[in-house]
C-alpha positions in Angstrom: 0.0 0.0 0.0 3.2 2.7 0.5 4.0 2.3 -3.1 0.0 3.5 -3.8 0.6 6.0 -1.1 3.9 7.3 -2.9 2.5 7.5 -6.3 -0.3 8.8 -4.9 1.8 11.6 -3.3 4.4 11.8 -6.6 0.7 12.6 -8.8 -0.8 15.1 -6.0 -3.7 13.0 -6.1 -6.2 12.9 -3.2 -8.3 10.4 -2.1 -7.3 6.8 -3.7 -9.8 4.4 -3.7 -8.1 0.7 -3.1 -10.1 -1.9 -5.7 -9.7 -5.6 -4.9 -10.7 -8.7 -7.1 -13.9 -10.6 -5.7 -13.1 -13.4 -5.2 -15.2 -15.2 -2.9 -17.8 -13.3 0.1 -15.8 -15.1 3.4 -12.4 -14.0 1.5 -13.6 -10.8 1.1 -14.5 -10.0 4.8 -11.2 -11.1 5.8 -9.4 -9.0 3.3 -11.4 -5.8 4.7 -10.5 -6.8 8.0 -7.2 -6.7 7.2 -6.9 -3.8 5.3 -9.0 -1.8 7.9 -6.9 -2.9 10.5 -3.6 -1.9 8.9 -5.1 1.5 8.1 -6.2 2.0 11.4 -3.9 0.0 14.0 -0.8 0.0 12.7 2.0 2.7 12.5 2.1 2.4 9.0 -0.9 2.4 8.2 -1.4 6.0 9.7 1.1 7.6 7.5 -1.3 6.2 4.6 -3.2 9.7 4.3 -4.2 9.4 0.8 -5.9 6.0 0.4 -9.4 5.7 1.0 -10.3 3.7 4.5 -12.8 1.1 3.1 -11.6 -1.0 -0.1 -13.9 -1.1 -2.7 -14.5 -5.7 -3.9 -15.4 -5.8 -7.7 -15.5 -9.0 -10.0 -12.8 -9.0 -12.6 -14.4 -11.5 -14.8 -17.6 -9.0 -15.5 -15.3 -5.6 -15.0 -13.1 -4.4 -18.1 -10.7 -1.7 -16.0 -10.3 -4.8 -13.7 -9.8 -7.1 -16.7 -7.1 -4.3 -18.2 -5.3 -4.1 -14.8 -5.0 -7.6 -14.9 -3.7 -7.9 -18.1 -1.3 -4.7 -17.3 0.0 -6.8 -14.1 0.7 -10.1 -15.5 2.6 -8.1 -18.7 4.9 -6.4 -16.0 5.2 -9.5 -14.1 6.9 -11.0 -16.8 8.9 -8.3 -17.3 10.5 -8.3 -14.1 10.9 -12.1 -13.7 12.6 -12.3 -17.6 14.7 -9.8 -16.3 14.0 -7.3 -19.0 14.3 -4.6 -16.7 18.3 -5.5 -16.3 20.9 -3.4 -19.6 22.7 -6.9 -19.8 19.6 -9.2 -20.6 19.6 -9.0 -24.4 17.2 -11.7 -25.5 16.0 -11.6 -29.2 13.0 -13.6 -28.7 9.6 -11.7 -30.6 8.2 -12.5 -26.7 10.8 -10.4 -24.9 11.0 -8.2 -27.5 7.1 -7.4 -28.1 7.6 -7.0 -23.7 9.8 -4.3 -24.0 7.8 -2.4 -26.2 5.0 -2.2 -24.0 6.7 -1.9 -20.7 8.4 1.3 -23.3 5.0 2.2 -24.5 3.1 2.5 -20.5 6.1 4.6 -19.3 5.3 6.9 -22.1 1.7 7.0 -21.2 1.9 7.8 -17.6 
């Protein structure tokens, strides 16, 4: 949650409302537990003063932005665990190389 907090702070944005992925009701209530209690009893969670208190549970299956942030995730995952990221990793593969260009492309973007 710092690393919404920061780009929260970095974009001067106020109010950041935390989406998670539904995925089943007893989940859920544990999840907002959790996340209540971090933003309430914890030290860190104190410090958090941009991010909304209550997370919002939506079902990724039937929601596009949720379906795109998915996508976006697992393209960025793979990034990081080809090692794209790294000057020295060179692989020529249309895979790592179609990677590149979109991890290139969202930097642009934001």
């Amino acid at each position: 949650m710092w690393r919404i907090e920061s780009i929260a702070r970095e974009w001067h944005t106020r109010d950041v409302l935390v989406i998670i992925d539904n995925n089943a009701r007893k989940t859920d209530k544990h999840l907002a537990f959790a996340f209540n209690n971090y933003i309430y009893r914890s030290i860190g969670g104190d410090n958090l003063t941009r991010i909304l208190p209550v997370p919002l549970f939506a079902d990724s299956e039937t929601t596009a932005g949720l379906q795109l942030a998915d996508i976006s995730a697992g393209i960025m995952r793979n990034y990081y665990l080809n090692s794209l990221n790294m000057e020295e990793t060179k692989s020529s593969s249309l895979y790592h190389e179609k990677l590149r260009e979109i991890i290139t492309y969202s930097r642009i973007v934001q």
